[in-house]
C-alpha positions as CSV (number, residue, x, y, z in Angstrom):
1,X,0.0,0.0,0.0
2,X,1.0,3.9,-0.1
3,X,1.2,5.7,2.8
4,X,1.1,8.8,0.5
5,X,-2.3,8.6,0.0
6,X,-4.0,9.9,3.3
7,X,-1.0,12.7,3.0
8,X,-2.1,13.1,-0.9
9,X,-5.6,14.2,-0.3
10,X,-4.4,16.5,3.0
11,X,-2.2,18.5,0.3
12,X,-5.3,18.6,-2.3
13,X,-7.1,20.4,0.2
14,X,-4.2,22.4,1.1
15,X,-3.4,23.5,-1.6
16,X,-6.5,24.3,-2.8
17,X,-7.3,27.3,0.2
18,X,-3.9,28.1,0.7
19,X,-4.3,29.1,-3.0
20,X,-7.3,31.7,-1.9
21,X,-4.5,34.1,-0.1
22,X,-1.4,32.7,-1.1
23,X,-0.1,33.2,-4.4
24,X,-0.4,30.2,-7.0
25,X,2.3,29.2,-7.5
26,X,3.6,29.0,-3.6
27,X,0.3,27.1,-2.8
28,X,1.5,24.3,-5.2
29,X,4.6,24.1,-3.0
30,X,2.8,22.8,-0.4
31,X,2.5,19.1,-1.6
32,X,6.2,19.3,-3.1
33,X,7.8,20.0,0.9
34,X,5.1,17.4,2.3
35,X,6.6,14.7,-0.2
36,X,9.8,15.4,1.3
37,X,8.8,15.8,4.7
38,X,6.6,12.9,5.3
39,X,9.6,10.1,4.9
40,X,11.2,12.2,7.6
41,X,8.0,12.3,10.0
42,X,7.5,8.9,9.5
43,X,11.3,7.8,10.8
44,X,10.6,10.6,13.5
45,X,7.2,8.9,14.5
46,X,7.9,5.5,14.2
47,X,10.8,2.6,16.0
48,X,12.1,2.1,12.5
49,X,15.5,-0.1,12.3
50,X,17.4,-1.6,9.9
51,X,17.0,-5.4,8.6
52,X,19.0,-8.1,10.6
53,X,22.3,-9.5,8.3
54,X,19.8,-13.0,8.6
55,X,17.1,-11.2,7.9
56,X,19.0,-9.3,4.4
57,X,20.2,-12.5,4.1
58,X,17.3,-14.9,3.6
59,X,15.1,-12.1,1.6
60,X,18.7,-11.6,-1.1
61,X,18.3,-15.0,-1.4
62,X,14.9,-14.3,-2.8
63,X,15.4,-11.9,-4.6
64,X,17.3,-11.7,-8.2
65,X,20.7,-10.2,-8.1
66,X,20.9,-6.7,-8.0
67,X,18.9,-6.0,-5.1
68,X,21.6,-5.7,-2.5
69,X,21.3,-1.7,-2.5
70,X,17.8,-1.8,-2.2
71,X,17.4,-4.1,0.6
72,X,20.2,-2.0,2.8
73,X,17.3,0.7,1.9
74,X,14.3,-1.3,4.0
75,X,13.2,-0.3,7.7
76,X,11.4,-2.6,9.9
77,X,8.5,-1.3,12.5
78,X,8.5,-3.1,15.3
79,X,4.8,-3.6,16.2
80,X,4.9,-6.2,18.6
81,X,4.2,-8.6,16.2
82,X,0.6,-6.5,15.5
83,X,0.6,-5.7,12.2
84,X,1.9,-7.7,9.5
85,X,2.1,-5.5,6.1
86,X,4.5,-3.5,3.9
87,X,4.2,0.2,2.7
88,X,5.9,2.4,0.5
89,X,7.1,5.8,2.1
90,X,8.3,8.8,0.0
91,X,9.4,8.7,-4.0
92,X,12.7,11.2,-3.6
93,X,15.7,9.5,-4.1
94,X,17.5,9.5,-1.0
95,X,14.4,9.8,1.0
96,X,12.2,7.0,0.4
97,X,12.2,3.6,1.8
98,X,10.3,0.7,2.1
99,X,8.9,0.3,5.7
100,X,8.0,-3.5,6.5
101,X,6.6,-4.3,9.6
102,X,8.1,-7.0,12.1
103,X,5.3,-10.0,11.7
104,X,5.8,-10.0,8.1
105,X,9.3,-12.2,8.5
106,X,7.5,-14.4,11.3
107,X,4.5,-14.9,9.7
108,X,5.6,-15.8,6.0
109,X,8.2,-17.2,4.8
110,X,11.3,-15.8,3.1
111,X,10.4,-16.4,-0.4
112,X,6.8,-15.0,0.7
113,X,8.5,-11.9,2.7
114,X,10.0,-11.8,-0.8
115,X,6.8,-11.6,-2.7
116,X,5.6,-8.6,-0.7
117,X,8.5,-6.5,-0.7
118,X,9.0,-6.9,-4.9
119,X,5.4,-5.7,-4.7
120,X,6.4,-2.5,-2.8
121,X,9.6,-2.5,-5.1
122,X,7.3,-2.2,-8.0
123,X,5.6,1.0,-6.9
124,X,9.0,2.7,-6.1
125,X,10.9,2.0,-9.4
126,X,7.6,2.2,-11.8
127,X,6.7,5.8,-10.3
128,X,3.9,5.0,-8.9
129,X,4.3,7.7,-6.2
130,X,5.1,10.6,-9.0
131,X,2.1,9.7,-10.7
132,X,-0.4,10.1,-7.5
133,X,1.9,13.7,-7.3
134,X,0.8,14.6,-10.9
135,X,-3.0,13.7,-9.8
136,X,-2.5,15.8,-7.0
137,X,-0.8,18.6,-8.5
138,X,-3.4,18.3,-11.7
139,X,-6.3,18.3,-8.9
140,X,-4.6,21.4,-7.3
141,X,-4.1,23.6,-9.9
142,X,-7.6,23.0,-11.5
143,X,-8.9,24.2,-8.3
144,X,-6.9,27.3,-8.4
145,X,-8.1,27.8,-12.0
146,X,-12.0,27.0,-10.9
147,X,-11.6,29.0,-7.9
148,X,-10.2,31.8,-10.1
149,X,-12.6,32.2,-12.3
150,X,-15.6,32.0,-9.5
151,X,-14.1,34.7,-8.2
152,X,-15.1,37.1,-11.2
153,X,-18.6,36.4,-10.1
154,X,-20.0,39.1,-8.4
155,X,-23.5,37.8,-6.8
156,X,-22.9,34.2,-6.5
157,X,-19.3,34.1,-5.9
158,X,-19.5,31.9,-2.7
159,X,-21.2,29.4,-3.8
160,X,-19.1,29.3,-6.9
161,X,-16.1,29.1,-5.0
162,X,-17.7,26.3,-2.8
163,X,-18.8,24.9,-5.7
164,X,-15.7,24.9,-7.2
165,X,-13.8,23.5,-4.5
166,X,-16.4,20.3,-4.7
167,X,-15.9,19.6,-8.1
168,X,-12.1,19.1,-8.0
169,X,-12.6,17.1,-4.8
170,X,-15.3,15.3,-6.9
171,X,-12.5,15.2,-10.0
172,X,-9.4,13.6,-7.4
173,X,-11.5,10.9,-5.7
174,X,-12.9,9.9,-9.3
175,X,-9.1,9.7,-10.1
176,X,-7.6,8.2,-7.7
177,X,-10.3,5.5,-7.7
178,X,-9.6,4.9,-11.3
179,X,-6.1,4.7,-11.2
180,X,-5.5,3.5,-7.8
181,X,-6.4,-0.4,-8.4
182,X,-4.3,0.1,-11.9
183,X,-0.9,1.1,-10.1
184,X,-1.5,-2.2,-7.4
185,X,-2.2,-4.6,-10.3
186,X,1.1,-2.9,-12.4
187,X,3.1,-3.4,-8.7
188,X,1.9,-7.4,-9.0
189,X,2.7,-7.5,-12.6
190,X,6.1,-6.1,-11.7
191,X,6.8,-8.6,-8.2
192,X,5.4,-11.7,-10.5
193,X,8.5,-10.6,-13.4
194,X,10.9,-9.9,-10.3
195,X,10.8,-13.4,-8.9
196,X,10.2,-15.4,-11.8
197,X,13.7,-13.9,-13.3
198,X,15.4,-15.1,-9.2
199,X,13.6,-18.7,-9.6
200,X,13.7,-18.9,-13.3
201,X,10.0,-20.7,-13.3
202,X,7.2,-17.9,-14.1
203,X,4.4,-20.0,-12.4
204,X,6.3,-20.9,-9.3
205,X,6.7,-16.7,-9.1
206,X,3.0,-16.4,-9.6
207,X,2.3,-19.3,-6.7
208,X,4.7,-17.3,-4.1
209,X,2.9,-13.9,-4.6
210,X,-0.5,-15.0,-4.8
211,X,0.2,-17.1,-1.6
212,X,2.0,-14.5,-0.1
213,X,-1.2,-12.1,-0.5
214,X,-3.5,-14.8,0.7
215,X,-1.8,-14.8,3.8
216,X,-2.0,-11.1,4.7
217,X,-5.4,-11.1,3.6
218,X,-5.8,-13.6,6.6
219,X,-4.1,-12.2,8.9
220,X,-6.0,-8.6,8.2
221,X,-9.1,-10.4,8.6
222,X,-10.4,-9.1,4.9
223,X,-12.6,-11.2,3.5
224,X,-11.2,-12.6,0.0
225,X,-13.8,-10.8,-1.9
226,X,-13.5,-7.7,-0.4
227,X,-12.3,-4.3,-2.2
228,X,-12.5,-0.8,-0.9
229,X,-12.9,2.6,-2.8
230,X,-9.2,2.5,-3.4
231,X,-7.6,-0.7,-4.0
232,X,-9.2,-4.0,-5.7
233,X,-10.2,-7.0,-3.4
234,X,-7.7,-10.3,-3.0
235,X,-10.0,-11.6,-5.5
236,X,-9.6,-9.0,-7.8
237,X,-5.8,-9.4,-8.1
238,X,-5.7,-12.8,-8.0
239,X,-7.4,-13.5,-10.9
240,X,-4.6,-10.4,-12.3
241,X,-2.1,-12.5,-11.3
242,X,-2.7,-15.9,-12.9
243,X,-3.4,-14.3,-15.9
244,X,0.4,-13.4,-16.1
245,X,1.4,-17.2,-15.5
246,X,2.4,-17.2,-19.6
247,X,3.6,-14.4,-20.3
248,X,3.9,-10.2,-19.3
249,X,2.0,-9.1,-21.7
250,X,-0.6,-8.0,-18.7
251,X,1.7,-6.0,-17.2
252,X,2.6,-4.1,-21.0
253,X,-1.2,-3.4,-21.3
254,X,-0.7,-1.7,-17.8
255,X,1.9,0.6,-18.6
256,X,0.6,1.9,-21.7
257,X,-2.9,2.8,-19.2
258,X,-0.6,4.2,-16.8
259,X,1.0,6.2,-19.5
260,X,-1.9,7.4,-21.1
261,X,-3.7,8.7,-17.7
262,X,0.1,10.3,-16.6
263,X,0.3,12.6,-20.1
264,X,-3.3,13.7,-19.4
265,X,-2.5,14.8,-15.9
266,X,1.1,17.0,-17.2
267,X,-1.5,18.3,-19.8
268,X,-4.0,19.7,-17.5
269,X,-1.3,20.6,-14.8
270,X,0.5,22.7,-18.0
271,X,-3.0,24.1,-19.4
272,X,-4.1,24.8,-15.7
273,X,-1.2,26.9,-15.0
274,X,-1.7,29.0,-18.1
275,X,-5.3,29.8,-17.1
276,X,-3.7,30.4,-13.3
277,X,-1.0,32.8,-14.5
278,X,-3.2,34.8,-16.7
């Protein structure tokens, strides 16, 4: 999952007052210093360590070559053995880590503590983070332009501004519902590549993440069929996942979505601030 969703939708909101008596441009800096602040908050706020040399040692052995700086890069949260899950924190180079929690290595196995951390790999090195940043920064800055132009209304130009404001908020939860299930079916697609190229067997890769998945569903006490507003159900990506057993053509289909909904967002971002700055 992405811990920078909750903090997404704060800066939406942010952004779009602070925009009402701060200059444009300045408002959109808001969800630029909270991207680089919230991977700092987070090793402020949490009992965040390093991974234990068995612990590196058993998920490298999982993992295809290649992965030795990227594992150095993990931080466990001890829980107390509460919470068994993984999350990606930050997207800035030299910020962002993956934070694993301490149940995950006692409750799956290597090749399954594996599985889940290829997942979270997969939203770090396919931008998955930069592209919830254009949504919000698209969102943003067509709220400055809607709340711009309301304010040329003379007689109803509170309710167009309220108005305004509800129709990006409208505009960001339709997006992020859309595109939200995409980026964790694309993070799948990516895991099942990573460890059918360490095992050399595509099928045995699909087997350890779907297992893997299974057994966190469990232990969250989600039922299978489950899905919420923002991410599919077990279900749901299952059925993703064996349909990659053959080949990654599933995962090609995904990118060219991806790529498609990223290039709208830089075009409205680049159109909305032409409408801002005149």
């Amino acid at each position: 999952m992405l811990l920078l969703l909750p903090l997404s939708l704060i800066s939406f909101f942010a952004v779009s007052s602070a925009g009402w008596v701060l200059s444009p441009f300045t408002a959109m800096l808001i969800p630029l210093l909270a991207v680089i602040g919230y991977p700092l908050l987070a090793r402020w706020l949490f009992p965040l360590r390093k991974l234990s040399d068995g612990q590196s040692l058993k998920l490298l052995q999982s993992l295809p070559a290649g992965n030795e700086d990227f594992v150095q890069r993990l931080r466990v949260c001890d829980t107390g053995e509460r919470i068994c899950n993984a999350a990606v924190v930050g997207c800035l180079p030299g910020f962002s880590f993956v934070l694993v929690s301490d149940a995950l290595f006692t409750q799956l196995s290597p090749r399954g503590v594996a599985a889940i951390v290829a997942h979270e790999m997969g939203h770090l090195k396919l931008w998955h983070v930069p592209m919830r940043i254009c949504i919000v920064f698209a969102g943003g800055i067509l709220g400055l332009a809607l709340v711009q132009q309301a304010e040329q209304l003379s007689a109803w130009q509170t309710v167009a501004q309220i108005g305004a404001m509800l129709a990006t908020a409208g505009y960001m939860g339709l997006m992020l519902h859309m595109v939200a299930p995409l980026l964790e079916f694309h993070a799948d697609a990516y895991a099942v590549d990573t460890l059918s190229r360490q095992c050399g067997d595509r099928r045995q890769g699909v087997r350890d993440l779907t297992k893997a998945l299974s057994r966190l569903t469990l232990l969250s006490g989600v039922r299978p069929d489950q899905k919420t507003w923002l991410y599919p159900s077990f279900e749901e990506r299952r059925q993703a996942i064996l349909s990659q057993q053959s080949s990654p053509h599933f995962r090609h289909r995904l990118q060219w979505m991806l790529g498609i909904v990223l290039f709208s967002q830089l075009v409205l971002i680049v159109v909305g601030i032409l409408v801002v700055a005149n």
